[in-house]
MIFI-147747 format. One record per residue: residue in three letters; x, y, z of N, C-alpha, C in turn. Coordinates in Angstrom, 1 decimal, padded with zeros to 4 digits. Each point is the difference from the previous one (the first is absolute). Layout:
<nodes>
(node "ala" (X Y Z) (X Y Z) (X Y Z))
...
</nodes>
This chain:
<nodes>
(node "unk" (000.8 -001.2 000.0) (-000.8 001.2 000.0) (000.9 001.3 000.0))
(node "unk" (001.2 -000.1 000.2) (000.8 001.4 000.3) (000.5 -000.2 -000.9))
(node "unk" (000.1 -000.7 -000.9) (001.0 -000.4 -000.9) (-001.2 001.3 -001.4))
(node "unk" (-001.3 -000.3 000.0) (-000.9 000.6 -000.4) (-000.3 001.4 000.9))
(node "unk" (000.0 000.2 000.5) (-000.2 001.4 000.1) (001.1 000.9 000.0))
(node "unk" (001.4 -000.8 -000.1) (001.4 000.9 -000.8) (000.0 -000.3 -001.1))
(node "unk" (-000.8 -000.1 -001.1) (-000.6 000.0 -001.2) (-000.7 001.7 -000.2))
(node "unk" (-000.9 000.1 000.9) (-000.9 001.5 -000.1) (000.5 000.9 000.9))
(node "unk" (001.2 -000.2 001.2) (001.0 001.4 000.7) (000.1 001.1 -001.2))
(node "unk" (001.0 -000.5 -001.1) (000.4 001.7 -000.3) (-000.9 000.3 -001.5))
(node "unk" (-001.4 -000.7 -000.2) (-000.9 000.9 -000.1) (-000.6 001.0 000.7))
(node "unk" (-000.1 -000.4 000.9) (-000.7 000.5 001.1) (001.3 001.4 000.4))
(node "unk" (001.1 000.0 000.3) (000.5 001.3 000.2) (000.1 000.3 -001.1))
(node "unk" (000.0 -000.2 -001.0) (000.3 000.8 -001.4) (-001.1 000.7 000.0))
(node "unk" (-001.6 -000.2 000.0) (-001.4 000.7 000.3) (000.0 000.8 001.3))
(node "unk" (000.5 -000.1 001.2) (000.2 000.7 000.6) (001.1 001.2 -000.2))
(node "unk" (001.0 -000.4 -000.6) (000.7 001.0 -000.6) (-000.7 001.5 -001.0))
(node "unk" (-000.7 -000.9 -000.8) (-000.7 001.2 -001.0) (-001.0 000.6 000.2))
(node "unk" (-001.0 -000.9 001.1) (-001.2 000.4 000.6) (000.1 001.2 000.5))
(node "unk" (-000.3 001.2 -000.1) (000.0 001.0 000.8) (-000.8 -000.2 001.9))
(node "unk" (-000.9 -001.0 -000.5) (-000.6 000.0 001.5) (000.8 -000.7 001.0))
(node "unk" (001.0 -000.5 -000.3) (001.5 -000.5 000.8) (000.8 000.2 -000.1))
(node "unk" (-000.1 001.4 -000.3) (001.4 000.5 000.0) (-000.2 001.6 001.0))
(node "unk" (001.5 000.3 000.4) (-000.3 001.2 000.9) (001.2 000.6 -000.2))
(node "unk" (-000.2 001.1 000.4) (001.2 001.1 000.1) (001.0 000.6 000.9))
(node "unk" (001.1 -000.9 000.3) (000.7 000.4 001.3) (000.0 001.3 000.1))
(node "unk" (-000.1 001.0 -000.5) (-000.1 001.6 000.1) (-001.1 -000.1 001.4))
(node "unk" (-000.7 -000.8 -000.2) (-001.5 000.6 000.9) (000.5 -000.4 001.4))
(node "unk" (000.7 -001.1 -000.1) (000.5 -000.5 001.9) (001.7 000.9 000.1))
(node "unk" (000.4 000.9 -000.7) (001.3 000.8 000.4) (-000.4 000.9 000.4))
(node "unk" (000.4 000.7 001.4) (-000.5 001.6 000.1) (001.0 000.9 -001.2))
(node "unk" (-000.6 001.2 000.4) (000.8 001.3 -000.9) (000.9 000.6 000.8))
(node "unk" (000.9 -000.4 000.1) (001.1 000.8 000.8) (000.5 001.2 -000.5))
(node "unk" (-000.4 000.7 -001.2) (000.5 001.1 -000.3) (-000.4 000.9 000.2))
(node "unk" (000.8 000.7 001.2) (-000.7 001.2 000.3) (001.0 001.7 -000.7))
(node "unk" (-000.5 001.0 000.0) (000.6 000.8 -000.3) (000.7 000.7 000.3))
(node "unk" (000.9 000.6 -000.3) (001.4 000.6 000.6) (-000.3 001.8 000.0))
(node "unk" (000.0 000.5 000.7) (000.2 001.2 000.7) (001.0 000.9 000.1))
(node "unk" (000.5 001.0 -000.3) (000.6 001.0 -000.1) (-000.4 001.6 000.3))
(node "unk" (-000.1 000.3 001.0) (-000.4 001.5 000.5) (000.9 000.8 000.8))
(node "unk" (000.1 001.2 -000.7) (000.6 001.3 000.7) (-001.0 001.0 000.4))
(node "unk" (000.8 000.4 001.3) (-000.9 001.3 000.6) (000.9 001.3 000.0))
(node "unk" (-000.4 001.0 000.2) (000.3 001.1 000.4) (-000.9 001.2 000.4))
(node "unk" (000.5 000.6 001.1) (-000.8 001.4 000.1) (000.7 000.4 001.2))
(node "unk" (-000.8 001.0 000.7) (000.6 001.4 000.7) (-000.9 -001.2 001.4))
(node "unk" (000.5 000.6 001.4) (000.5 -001.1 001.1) (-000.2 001.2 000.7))
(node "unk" (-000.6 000.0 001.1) (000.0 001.4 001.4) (000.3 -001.1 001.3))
(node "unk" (000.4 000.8 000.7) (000.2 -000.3 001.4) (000.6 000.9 001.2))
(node "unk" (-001.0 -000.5 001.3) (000.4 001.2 001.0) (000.7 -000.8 001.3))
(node "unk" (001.8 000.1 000.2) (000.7 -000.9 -000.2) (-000.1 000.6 001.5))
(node "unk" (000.0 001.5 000.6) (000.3 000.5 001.1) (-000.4 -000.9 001.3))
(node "unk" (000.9 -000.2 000.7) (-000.3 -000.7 001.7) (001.2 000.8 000.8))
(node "unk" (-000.6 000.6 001.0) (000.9 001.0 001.2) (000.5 -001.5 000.7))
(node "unk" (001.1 000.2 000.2) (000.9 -001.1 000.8) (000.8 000.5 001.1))
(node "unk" (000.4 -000.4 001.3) (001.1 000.5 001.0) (000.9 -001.5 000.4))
(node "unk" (001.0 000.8 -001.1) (001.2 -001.6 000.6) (001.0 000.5 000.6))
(node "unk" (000.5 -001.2 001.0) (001.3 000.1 000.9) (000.9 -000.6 -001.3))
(node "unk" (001.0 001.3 -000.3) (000.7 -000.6 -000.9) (001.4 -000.7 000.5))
(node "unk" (000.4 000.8 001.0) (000.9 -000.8 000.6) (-000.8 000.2 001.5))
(node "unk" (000.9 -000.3 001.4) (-000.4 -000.1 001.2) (000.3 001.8 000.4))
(node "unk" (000.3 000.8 -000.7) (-000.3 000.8 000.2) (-000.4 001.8 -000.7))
(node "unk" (-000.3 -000.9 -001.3) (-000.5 000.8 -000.6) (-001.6 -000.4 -000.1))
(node "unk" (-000.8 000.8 -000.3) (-001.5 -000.1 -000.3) (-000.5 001.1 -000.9))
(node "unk" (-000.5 -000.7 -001.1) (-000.8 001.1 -001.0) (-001.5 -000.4 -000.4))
(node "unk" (-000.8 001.1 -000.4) (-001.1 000.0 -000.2) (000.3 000.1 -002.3))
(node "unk" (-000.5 -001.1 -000.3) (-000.3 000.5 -001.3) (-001.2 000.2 -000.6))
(node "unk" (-000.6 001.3 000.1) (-001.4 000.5 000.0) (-000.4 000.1 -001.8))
(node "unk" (000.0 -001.1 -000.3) (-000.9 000.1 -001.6) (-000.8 000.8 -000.2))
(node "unk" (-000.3 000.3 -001.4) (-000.4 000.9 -000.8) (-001.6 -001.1 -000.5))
(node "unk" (-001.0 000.7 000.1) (-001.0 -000.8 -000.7) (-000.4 000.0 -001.0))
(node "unk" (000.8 000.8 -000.9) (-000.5 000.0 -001.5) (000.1 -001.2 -000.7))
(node "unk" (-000.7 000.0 -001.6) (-000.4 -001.2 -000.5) (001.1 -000.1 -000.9))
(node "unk" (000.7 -000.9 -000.7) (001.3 -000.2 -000.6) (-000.5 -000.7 -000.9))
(node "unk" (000.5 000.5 -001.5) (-000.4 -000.7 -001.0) (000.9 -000.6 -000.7))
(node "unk" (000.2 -001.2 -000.6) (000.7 -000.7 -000.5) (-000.3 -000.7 -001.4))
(node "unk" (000.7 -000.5 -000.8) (-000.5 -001.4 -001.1) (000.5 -001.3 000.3))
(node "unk" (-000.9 -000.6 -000.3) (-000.3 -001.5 000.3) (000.2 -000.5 -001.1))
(node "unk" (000.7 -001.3 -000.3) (-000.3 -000.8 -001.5) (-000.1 -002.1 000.8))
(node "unk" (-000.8 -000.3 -000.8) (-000.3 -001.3 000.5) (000.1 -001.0 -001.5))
(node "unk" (000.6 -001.4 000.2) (000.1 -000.8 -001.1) (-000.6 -001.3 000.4))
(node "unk" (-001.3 000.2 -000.7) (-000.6 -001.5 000.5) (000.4 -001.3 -000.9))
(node "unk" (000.5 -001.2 000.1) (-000.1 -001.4 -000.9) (-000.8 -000.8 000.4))
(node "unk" (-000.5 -001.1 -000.5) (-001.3 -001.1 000.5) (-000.8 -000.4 -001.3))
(node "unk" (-000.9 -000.9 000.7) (-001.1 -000.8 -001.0) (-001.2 000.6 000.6))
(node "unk" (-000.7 000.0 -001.3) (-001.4 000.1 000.4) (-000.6 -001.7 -000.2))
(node "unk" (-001.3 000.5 001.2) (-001.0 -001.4 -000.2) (-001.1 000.3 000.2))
(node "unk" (-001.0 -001.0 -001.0) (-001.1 000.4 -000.1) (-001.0 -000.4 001.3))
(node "unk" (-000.6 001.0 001.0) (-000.6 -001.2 001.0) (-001.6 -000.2 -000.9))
(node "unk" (-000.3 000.5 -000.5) (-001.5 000.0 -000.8) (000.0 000.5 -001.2))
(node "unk" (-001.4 000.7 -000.6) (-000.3 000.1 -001.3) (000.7 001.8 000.2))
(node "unk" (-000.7 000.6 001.0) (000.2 001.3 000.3) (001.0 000.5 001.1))
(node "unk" (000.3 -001.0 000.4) (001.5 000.8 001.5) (001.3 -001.1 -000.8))
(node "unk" (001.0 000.9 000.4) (001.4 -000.5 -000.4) (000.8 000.3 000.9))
(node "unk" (001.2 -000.4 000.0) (000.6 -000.1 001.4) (001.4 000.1 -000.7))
(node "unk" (001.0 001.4 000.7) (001.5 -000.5 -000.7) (001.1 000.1 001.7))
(node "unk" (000.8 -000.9 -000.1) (001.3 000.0 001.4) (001.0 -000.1 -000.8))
(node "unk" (001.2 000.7 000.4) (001.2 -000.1 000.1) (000.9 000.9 001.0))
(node "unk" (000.9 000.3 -000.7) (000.9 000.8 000.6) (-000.1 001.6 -000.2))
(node "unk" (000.1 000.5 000.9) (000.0 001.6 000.2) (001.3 000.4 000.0))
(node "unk" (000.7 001.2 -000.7) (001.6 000.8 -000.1) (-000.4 001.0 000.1))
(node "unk" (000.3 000.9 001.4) (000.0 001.5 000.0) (001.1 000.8 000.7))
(node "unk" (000.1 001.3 -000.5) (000.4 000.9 -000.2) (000.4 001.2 000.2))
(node "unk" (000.1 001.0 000.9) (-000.7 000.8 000.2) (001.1 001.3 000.0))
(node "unk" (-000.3 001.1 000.1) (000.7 001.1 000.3) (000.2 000.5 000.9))
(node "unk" (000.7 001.0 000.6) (000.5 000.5 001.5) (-001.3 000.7 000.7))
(node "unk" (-000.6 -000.6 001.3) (-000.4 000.9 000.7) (000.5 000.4 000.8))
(node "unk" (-000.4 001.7 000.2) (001.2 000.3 001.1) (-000.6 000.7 001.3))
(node "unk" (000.3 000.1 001.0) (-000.2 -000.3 001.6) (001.0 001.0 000.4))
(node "unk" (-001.1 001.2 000.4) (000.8 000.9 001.0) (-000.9 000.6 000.7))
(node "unk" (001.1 001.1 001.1) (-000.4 000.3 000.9) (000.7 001.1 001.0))
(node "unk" (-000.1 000.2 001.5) (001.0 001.0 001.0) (000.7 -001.0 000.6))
(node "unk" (000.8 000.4 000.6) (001.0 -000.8 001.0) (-000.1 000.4 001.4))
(node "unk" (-001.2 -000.4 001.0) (000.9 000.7 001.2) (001.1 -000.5 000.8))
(node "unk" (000.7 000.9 000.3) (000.9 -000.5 000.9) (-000.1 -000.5 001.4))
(node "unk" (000.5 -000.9 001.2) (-001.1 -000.3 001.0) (-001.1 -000.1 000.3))
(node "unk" (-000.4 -000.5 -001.6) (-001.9 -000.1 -000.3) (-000.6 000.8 000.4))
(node "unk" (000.3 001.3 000.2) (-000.3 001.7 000.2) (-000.6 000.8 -001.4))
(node "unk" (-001.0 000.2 000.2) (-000.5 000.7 -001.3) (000.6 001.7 -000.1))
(node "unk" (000.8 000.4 001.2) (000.3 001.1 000.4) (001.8 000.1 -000.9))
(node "unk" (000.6 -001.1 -000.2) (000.7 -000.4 -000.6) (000.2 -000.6 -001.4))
(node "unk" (-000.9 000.3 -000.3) (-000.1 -000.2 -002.0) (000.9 000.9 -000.3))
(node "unk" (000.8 -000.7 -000.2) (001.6 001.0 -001.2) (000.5 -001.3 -001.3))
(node "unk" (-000.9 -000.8 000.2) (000.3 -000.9 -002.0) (-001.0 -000.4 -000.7))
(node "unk" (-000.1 000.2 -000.7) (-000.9 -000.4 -001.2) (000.4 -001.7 -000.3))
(node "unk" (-000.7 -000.8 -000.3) (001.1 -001.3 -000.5) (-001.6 -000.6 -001.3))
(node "unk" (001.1 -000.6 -001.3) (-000.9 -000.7 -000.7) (000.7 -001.5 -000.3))
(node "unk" (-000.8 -000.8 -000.1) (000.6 -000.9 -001.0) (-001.1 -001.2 -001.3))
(node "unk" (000.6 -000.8 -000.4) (-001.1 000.0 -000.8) (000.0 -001.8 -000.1))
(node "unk" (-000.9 -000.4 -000.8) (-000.3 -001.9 000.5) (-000.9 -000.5 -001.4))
(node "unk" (000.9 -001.0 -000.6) (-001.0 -000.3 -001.3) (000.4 -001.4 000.8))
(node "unk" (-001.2 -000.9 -001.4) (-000.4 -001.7 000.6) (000.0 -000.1 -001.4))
(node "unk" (000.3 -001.1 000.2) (-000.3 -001.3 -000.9) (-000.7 -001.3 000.7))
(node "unk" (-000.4 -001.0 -001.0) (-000.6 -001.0 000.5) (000.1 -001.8 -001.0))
(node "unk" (-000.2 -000.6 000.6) (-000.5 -001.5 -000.9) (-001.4 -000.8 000.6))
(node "unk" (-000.7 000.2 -000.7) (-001.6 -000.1 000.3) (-000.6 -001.2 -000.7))
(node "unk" (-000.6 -000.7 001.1) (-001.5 -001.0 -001.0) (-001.0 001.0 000.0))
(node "unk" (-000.5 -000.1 -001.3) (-001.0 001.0 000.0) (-001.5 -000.5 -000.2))
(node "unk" (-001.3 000.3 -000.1) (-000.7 -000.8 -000.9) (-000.9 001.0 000.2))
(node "unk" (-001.0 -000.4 -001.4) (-001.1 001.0 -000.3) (-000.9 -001.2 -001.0))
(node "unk" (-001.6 000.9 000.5) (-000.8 -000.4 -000.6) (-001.0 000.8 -000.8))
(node "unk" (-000.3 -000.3 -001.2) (-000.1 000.5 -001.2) (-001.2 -000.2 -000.4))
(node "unk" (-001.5 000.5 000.4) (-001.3 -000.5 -000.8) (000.1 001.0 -001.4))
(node "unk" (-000.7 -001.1 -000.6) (-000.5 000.5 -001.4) (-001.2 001.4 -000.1))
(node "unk" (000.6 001.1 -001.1) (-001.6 000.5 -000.1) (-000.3 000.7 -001.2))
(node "unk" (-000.7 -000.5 -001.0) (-000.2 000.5 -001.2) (-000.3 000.9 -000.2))
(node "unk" (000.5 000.7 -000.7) (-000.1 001.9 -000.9) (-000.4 000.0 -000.9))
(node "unk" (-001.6 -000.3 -000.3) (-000.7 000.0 -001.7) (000.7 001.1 -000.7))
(node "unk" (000.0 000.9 000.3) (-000.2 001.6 -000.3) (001.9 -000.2 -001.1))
(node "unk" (000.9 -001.0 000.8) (001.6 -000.1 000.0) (000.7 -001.2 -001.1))
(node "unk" (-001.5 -001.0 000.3) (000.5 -001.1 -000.3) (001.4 -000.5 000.5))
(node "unk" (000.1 000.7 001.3) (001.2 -000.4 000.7) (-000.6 -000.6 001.3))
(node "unk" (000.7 -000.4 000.7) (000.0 -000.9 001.4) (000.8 000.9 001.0))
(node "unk" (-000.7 000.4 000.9) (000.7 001.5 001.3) (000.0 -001.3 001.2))
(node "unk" (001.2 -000.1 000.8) (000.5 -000.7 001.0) (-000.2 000.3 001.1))
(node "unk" (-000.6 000.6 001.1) (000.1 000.4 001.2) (000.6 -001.1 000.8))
(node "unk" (001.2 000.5 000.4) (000.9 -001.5 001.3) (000.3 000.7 001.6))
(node "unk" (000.1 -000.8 000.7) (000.5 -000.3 001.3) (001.4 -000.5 000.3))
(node "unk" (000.6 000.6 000.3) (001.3 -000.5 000.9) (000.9 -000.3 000.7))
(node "unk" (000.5 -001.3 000.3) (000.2 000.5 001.7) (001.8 -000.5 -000.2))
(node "unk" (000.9 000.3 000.9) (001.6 -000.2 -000.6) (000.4 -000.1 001.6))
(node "unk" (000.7 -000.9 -000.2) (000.7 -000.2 001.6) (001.6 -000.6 -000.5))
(node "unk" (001.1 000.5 000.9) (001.5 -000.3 -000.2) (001.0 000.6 000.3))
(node "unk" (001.1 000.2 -000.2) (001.1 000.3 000.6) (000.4 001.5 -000.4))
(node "unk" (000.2 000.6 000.9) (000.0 001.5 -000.1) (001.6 000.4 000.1))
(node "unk" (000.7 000.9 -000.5) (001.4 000.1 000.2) (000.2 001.5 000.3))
(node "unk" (-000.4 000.9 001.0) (000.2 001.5 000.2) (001.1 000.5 000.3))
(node "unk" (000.7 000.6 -001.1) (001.2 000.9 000.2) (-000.1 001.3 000.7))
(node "unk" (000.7 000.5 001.4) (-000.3 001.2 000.5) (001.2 000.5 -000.2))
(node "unk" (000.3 001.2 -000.6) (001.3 000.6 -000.6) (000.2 001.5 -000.2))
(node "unk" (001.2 000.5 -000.2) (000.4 001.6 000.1) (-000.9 000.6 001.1))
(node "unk" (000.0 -000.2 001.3) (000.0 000.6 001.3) (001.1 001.6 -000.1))
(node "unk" (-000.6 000.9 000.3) (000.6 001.1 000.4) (-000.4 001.1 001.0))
(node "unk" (000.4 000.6 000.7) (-000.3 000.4 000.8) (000.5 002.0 000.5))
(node "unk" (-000.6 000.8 -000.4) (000.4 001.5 -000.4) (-000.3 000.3 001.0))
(node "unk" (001.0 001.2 000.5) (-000.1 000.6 001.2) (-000.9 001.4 -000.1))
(node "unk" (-001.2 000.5 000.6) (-000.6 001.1 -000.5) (000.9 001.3 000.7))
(node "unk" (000.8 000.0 000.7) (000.9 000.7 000.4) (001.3 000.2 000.5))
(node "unk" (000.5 001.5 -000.2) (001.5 -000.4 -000.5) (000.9 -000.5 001.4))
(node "unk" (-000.7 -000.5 001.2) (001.4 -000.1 000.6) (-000.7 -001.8 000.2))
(node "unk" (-001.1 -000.4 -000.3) (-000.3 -001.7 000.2) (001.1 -000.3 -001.4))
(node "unk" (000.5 -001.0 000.8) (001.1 -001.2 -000.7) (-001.2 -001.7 -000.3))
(node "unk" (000.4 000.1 -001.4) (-000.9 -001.6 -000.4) (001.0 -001.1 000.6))
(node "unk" (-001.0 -001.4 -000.1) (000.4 -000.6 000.8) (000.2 -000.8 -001.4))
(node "unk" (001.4 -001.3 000.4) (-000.4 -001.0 -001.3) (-001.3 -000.5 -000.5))
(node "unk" (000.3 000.2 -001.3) (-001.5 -000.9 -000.7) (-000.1 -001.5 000.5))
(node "unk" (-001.6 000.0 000.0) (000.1 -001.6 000.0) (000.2 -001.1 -001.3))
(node "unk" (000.8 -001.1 -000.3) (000.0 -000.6 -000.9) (-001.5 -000.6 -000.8))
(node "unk" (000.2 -000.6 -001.3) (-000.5 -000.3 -000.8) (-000.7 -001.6 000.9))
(node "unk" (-001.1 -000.2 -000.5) (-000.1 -001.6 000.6) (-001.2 -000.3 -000.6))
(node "unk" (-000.1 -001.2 -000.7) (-001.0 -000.7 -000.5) (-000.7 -001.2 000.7))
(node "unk" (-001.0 000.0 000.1) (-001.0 -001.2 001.6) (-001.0 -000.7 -001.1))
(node "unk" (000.2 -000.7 000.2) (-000.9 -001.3 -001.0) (-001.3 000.0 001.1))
(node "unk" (-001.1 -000.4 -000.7) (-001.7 000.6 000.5) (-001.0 -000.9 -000.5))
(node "unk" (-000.5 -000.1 000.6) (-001.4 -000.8 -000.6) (-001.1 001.1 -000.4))
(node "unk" (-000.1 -000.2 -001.5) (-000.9 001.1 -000.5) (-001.4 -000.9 -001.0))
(node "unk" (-000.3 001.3 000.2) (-001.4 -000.6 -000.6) (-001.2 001.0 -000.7))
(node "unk" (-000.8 -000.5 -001.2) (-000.7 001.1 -000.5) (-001.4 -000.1 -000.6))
(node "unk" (-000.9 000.8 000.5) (-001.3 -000.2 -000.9) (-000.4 000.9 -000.9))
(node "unk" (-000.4 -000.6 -001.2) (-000.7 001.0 -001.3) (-000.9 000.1 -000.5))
(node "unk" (-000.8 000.6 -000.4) (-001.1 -000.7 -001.6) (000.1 001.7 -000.8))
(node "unk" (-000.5 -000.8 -001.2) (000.1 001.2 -001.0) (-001.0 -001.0 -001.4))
(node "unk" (000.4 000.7 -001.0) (-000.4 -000.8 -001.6) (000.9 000.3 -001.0))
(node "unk" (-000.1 -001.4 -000.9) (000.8 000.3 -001.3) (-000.7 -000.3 -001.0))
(node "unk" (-000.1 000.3 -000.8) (-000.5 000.2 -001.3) (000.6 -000.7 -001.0))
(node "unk" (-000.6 -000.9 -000.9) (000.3 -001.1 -000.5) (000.4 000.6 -001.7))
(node "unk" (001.1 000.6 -000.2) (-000.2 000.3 -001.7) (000.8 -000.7 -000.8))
(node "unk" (000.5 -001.2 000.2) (-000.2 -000.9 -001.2) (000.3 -001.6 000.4))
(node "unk" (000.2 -001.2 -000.9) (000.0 -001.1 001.2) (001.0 000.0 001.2))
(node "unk" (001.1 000.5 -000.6) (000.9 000.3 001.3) (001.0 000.8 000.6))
(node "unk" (-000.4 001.5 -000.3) (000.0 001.0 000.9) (-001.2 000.6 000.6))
(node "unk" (000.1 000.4 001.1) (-000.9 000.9 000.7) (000.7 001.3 000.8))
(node "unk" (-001.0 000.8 000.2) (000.3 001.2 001.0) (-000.6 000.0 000.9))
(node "unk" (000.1 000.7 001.4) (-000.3 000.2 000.6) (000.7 000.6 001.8))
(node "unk" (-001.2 000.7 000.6) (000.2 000.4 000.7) (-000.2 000.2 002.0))
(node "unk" (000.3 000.4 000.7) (-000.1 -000.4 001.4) (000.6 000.4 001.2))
(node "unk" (-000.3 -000.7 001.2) (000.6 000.7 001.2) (000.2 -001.0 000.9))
(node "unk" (001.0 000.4 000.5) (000.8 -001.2 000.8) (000.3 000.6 001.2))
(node "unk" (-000.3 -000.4 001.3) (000.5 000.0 001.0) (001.1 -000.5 000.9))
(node "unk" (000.9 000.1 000.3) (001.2 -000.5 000.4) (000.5 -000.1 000.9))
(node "unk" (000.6 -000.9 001.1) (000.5 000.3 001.4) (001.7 -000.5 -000.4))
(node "unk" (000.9 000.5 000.0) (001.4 000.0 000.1) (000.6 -000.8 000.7))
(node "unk" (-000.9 000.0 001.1) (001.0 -000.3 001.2) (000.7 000.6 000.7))
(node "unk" (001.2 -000.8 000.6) (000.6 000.8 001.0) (001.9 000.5 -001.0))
(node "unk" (000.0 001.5 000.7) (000.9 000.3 -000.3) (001.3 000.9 001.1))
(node "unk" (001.2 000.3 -000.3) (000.9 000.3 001.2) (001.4 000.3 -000.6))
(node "unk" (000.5 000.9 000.5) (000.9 000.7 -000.3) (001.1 -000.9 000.9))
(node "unk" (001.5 -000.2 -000.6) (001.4 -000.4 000.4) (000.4 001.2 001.4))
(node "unk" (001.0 -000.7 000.6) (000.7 000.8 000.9) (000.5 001.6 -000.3))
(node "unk" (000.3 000.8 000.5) (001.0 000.9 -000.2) (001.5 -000.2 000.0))
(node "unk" (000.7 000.9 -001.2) (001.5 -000.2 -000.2) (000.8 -000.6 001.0))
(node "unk" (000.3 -000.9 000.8) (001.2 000.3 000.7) (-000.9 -000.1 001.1))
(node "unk" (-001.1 -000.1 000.4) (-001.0 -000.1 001.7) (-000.1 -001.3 -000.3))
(node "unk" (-000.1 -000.4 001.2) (-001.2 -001.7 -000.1) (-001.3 000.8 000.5))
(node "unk" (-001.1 000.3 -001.0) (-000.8 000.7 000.7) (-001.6 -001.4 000.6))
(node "unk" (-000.5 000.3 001.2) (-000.7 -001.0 000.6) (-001.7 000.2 -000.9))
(node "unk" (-000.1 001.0 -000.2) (-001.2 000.3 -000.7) (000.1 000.3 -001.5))
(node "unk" (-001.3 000.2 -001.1) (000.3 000.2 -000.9) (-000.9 001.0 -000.6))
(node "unk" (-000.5 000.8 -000.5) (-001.1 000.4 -001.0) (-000.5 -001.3 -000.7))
(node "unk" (-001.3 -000.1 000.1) (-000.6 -001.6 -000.8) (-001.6 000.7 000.4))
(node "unk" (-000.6 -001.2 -001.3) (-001.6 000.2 000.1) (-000.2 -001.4 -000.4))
(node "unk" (-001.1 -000.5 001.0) (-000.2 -001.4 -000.1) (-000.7 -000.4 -001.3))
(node "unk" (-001.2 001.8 -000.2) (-000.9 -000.5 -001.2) (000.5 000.8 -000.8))
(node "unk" (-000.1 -000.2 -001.0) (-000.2 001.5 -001.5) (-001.5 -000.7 -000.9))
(node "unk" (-000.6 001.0 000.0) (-000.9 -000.4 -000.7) (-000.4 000.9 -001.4))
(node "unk" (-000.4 -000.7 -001.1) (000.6 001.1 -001.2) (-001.7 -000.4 -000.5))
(node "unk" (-000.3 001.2 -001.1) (-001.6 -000.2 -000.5) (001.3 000.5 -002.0))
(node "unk" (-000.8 -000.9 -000.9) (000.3 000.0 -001.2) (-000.8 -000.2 -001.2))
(node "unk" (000.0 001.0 -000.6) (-000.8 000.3 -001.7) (000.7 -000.6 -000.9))
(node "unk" (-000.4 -001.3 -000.3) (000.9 -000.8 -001.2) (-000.7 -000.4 -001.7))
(node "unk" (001.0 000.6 -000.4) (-000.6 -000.6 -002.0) (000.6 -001.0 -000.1))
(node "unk" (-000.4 -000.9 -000.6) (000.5 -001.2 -000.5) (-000.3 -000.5 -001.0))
(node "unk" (001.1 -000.8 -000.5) (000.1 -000.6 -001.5) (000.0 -001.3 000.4))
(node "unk" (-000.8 -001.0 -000.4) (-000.2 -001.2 -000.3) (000.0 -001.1 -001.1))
(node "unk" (000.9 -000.8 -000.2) (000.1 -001.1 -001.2) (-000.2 -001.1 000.6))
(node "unk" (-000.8 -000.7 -001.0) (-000.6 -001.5 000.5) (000.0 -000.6 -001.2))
(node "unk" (000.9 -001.0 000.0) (000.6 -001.1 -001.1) (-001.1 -001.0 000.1))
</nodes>
């Protein structure tokens, strides 16, 4: 009997072969792993009100008051986003990667008093503090059609968390009068930070893969701190735990 029914085997897959109703398409049990590749640059103008009154023992026997200035300090900001986008649905999309930023000098000044005496303001002192960063970022992207455009307008969400790198640098310190003597500056010092950022804005979809668009981003820096003085071991420092920065950003977007 088996001897006969390996007589009718490779009819039988040869009809299954051509049969379309037994045949199937491994495409259908493979997911789609291709997702799209991401490229975005930011830029724009960056404010911040960096002022905090401080009184440090800089050695055991000096004490100063450094009475900051409240004004708002404006800077530029540039950001380099890479990553994939993914689709979570028909109408929301989702892109993560890495965040690269940038930024320009904000600068931090103030009076000096002497024995933390406001009676004794004889220096002016400024110095100034830009950041960098390396960031996971991620944003989510619903869809929303522009009959009027025949284009697709993006409204996104953002949120960025990672490694902050604050350089506090050129410390100087002017005497407002002629017989006060400056004291050495304090050195240059960079404090690695946990930073982190939230946005939303929209981009504008004008062709398969560039877009524009625009936004605001909020920012915490972290913590930042100025190096010793020349030639002191000094015990205290000028430092601000937070910096917090508000930013107007354009951006260019390519999506491969």
């Amino acid at each position: 009997m088996l001897k006969n029914y390996g007589k009718f085997l490779p009819a039988v897959l040869i009809s299954c072969y051509l049969n379309p109703v037994f045949s199937f398409d491994y495409n259908d049990y493979i997911p789609n792993f291709h997702y799209p590749f991401v490229a975005s640059f930011s830029a724009g103008p960056a404010w911040q009100s960096p002022g905090k009154t401080q009184t440090l023992d800089l050695t055991p026997a000096v004490t100063r008051t450094y009475a900051a200035d409240k004004d708002t300090s404006f800077l530029a900001t540039s950001n380099l986003f890479l990553g994939m986008q993914y689709s979570l649905s028909e109408n929301l999309q989702s892109q993560i990667g890495l965040d690269l930023a940038l930024t320009g000098n904000n600068r931090v000044s103030g009076d000096v008093w002497e024995d933390a005496n406001p009676v004794f303001n004889n220096f002016d002192y400024f110095y100034e503090i830009n950041h960098r960063h390396i960031a996971l970022k991620a944003k989510l992207l619903p869809n929303i059609q522009l009959p009027a455009f025949n284009r697709q307008l993006k409204p996104w969400v953002s949120a960025t968390a990672g490694v902050g790198f604050n350089t506090a640098h050129d410390f100087m310190n002017t005497p407002k009068i002629f017989a006060a003597i400056a004291s050495p500056n304090f050195s240059d010092h960079t404090t690695t930070s946990f930073t982190y950022a939230l946005g939303f804005g929209a981009q504008y979809q004008l062709n398969k893969n560039w877009q524009i668009g625009l936004g605001y981003e909020f920012s915490d820096w972290g913590k930042s701190k100025l190096g010793s003085m020349s030639g002191i071991s000094t015990i205290q420092k000028p430092a601000l735990s937070k910096l917090y920065s508000h930013a107007i950003l354009l951006n260019f977007t390519f999506l491969a």
